[in-house]
C-alpha positions in Angstrom: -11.3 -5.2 18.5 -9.8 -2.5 16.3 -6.2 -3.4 14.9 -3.8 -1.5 12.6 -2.3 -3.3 9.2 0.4 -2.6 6.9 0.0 -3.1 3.4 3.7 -3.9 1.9 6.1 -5.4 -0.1 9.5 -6.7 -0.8 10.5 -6.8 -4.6 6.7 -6.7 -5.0 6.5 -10.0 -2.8 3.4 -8.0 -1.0 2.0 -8.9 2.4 -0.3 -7.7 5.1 1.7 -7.1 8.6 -0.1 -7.5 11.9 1.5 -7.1 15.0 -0.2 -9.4 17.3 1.4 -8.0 20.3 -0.5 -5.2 20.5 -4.1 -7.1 20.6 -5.4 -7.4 24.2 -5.7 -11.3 22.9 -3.5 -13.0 20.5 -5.5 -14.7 17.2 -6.6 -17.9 17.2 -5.7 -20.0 14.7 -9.7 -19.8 13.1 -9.1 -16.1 12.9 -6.4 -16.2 11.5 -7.8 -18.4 8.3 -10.6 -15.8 8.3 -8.4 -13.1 7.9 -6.7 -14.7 5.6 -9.2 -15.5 3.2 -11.2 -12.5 3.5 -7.6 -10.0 2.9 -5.5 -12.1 0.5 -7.6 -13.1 -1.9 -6.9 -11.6 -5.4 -10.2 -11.1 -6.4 -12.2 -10.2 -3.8 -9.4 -9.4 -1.4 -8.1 -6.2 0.7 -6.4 -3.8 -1.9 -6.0 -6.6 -4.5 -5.1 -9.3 -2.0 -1.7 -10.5 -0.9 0.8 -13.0 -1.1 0.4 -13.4 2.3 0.0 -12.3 6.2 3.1 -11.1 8.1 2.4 -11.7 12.1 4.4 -10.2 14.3 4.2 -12.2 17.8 5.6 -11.9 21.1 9.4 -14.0 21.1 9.5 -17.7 22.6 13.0 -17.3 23.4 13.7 -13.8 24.7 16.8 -12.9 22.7 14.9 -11.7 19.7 12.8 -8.8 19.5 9.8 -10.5 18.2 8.7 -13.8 16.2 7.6 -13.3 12.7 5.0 -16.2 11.6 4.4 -16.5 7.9 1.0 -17.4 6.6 0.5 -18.0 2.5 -2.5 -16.9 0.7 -3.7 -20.5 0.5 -3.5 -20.7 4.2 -0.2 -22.9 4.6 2.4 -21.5 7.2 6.2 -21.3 5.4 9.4 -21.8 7.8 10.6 -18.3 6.3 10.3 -15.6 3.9 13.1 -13.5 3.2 11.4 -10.3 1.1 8.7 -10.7 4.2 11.1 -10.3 6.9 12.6 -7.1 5.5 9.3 -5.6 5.6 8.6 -7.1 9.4 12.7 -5.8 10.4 11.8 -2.7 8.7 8.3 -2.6 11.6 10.2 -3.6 14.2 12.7 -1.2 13.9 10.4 2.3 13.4 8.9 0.8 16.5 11.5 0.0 18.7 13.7 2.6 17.2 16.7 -0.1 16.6 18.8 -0.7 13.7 20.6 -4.1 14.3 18.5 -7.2 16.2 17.5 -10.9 15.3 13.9 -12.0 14.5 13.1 -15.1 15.6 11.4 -17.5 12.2 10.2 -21.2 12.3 14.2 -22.4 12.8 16.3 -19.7 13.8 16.8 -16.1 15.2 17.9 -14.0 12.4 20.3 -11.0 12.1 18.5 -8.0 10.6 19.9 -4.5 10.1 18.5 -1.4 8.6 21.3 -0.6 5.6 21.4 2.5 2.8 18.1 3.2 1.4 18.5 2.4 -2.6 17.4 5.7 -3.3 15.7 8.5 -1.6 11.4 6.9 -0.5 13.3 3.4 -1.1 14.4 2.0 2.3 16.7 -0.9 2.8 17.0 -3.6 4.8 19.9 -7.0 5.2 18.6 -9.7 6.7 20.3 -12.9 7.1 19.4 -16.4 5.2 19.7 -19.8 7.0 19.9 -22.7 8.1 21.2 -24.5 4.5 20.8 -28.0 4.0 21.4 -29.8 0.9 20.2 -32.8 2.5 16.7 -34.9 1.4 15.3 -35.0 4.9 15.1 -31.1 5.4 13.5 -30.9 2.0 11.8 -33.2 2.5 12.3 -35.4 -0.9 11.9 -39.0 -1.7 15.1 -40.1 -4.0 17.2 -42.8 -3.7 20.0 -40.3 -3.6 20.7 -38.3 -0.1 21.5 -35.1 -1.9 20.8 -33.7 -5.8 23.3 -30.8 -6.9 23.5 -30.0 -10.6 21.9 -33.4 -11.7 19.2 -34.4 -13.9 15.4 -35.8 -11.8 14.1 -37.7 -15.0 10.6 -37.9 -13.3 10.7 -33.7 -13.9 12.8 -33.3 -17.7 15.3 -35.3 -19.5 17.2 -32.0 -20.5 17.3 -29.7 -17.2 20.1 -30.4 -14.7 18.1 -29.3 -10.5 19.6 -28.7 -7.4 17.5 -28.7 -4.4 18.5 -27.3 -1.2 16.7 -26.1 1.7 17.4 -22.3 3.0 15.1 -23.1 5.1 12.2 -23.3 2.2 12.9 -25.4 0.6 13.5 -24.7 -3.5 14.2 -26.7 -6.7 16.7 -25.0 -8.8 17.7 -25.0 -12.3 19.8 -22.5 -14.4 18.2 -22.0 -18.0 18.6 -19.7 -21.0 16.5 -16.6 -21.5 14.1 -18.9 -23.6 14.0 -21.2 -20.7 12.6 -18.8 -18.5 9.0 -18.4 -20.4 8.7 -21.4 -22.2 6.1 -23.2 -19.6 8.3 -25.7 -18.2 8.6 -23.7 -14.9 4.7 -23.5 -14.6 4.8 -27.4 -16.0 7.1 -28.9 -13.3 6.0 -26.5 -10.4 2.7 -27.6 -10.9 3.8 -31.1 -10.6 5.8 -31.3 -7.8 3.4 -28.7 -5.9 0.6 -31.5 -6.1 0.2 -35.1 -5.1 3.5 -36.7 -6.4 6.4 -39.5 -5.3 9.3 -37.2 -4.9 8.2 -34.0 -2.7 5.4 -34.9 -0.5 5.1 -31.6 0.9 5.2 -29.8 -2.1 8.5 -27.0 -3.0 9.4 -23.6 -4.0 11.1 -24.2 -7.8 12.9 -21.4 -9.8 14.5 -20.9 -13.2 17.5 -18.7 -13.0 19.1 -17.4 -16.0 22.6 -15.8 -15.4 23.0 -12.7 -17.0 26.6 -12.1 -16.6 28.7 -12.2 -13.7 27.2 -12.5 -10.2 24.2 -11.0 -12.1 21.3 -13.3 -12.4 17.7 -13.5 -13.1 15.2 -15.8 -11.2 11.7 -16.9 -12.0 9.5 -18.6 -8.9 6.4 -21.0 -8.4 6.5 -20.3 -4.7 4.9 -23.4 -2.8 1.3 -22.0 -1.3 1.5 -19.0 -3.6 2.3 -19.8 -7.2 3.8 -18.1 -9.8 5.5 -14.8 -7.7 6.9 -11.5 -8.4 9.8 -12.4 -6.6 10.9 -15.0 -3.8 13.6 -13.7 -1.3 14.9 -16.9 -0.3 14.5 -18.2 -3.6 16.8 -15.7 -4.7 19.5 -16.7 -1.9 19.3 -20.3 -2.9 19.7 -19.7 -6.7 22.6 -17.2 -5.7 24.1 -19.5 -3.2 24.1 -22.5 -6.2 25.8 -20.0 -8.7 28.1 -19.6 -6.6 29.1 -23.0 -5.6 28.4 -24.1 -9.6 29.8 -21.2 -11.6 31.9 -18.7 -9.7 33.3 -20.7 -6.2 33.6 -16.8 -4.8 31.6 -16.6 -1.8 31.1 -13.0 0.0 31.1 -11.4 -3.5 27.5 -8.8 -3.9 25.1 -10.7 -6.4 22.5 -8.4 -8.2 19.5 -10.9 -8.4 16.8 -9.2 -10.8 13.0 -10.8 -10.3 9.4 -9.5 -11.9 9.1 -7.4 -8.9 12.7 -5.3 -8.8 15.8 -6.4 -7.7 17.9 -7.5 -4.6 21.7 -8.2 -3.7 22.8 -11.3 -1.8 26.2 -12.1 -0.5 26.4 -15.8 0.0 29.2 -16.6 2.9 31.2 -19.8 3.8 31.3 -20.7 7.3 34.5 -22.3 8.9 32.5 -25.6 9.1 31.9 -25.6 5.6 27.9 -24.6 5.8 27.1 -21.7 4.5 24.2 -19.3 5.4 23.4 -16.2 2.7 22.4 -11.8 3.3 19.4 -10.3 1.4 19.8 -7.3 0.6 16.5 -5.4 -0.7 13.1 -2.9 -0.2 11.3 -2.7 2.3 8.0 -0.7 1.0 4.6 -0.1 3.0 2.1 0.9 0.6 -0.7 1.5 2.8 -1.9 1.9 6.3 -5.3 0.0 6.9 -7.2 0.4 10.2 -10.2 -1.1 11.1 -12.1 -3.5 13.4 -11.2 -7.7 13.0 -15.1 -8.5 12.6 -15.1 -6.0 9.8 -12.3 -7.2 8.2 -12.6 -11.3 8.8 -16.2 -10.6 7.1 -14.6 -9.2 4.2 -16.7 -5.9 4.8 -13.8 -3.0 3.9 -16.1 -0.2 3.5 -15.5 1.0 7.2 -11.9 0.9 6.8 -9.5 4.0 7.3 -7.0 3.3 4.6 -4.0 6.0 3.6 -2.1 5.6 0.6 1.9 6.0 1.2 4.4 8.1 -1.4 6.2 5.3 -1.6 5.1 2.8 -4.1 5.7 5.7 -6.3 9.2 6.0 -5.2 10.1 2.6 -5.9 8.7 2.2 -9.5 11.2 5.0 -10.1 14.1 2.9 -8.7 13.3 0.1 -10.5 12.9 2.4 -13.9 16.6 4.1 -12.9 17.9 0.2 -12.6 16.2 -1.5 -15.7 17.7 1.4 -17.9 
């Protein structure tokens, strides 16, 4: 069975994307672990490995134009990944040749639209954020309390004040100082609450955010079934989303949110019901074009492959010299 991949990347979140439809069968779910551990490992892995594999699968629903599934490189499946589904919006709409249509993910069909390339080789893609929950049960989290906003968890520190929400990943936030950002408590408290422990039994995505002035932030991620990441989209809309309800009580205000890999802008919107639901505003890079046959590349064997290397990596790196100064 011959198949084509794209190699890319969101804020240098980077994923393979396969579109399932076009295989005369779709993978089964032992395929898709062998892929995933033969491509996404960082040692031994396709081009360095990946965060992840991006498949693109026919819609349950019919009003979106296809169903993105998220697989991590340690083989769990996430509810959503916002740098991911600008790459996937990005696929779907060179190949349907459309610029505004909904995705469907784990919880929801979501808006995406093609925007204003960043600069010239950078394209750009929004792509909406949500559902929201602040509550324990969509985490999920076991604490006596049914919500935590801006309050000390002394199981995790006795000095940093979390938030946890669910976007719908769901992320443990906490706004630090500069020093706070690289002084081993993220990789300390990630590391706890992403293994056996009484208060997220499924693990969770956690993130240090310093702000850097206004609606200008930085975020840090351990991203549940990846680790320690160069950036985490919906990370990035949570953190935004609790700077604004914390700090600046301005919703539909652009937020430049800087990360490892780049940057992105989020607007973070008020509903008339009171929820709330965020955009994510960022790159949309393919590196690579990989093409090949599935035995080949479940058995890890890549010397068979045809793979072309894209201008655009190059492109980027320059954007994100131009924006760091």
């Amino acid at each position: 069975m011959e198949i084509t991949l794209q190699k890319v990347h969101g804020s240098e979140n980077d994923f393979f994307v396969l579109d399932e439809t076009l295989l005369a069968e779709p993978l089964t779910q032992v395929e898709i672990e062998q892929l995933r551990k033969s491509l996404c490992n960082r040692q031994s892995g396709l081009l360095g490995g990946a965060d992840g594999i991006l498949l693109v699968e026919n819609t349950e629903q019919g009003t979106s134009l296809a169903k993105m599934r998220v697989i991590n490189s340690d083989g769990t499946e996430a509810s959503m990944c916002g740098n991911g589904l600008r790459t996937v919006a990005r696929y779907l709409s060179e190949k349907y040749n459309e610029e505004f249509f909904t995705v469907e993910t784990m919880f929801a069909d979501l808006k995406v639209r093609k925007t204003t390339d960043f600069i010239s080789g950078v394209p750009a893609y929004q792509v909406e954020i949500s559902p929201v929950s602040f509550d324990k049960e969509a985490v999920p989290m076991n604490y006596s309390q049914q919500t935590v906003i801006n309050e000390r968890i002394p199981e995790l520190s006795e000095s940093l004040k979390f938030s946890v929400v669910s976007v719908p990943n769901p992320h443990l936030i906490a706004f630090v100082d500069h020093e706070g950002l690289f002084d081993g408590e993220l990789e300390r408290i990630a590391g706890y609450v992403n293994s056996e422990n009484p208060l997220f039994p499924d693990g969770i995505n956690v993130s240090f955010v310093e702000i850097l002035s206004e609606n200008e932030l930085f975020v840090r991620t351990f991203e549940r079934g990846v680790g320690l990441t160069s950036a985490c989209g919906t990370a990035m809309c949570a953190s935004s989303l609790m700077y604004t309800l914390l700090y600046t009580k301005q919703f539909y205000e652009k937020i430049t949110v800087r990360n490892v890999g780049g940057l992105v802008q989020t607007v973070v919107h008020e509903s008339g019901d009171g929820s709330y639901w965020m955009e994510l505003i960022g790159n949309a890079t393919v590196t690579y074009t990989i093409q090949g046959s599935m035995a080949t590349l479940i058995a890890g064997d890549f010397s068979a492959l045809i793979i072309k290397e894209t201008d655009e990596q190059a492109a980027y790196a320059a954007f994100v010299k131009q924006e760091n100064g």
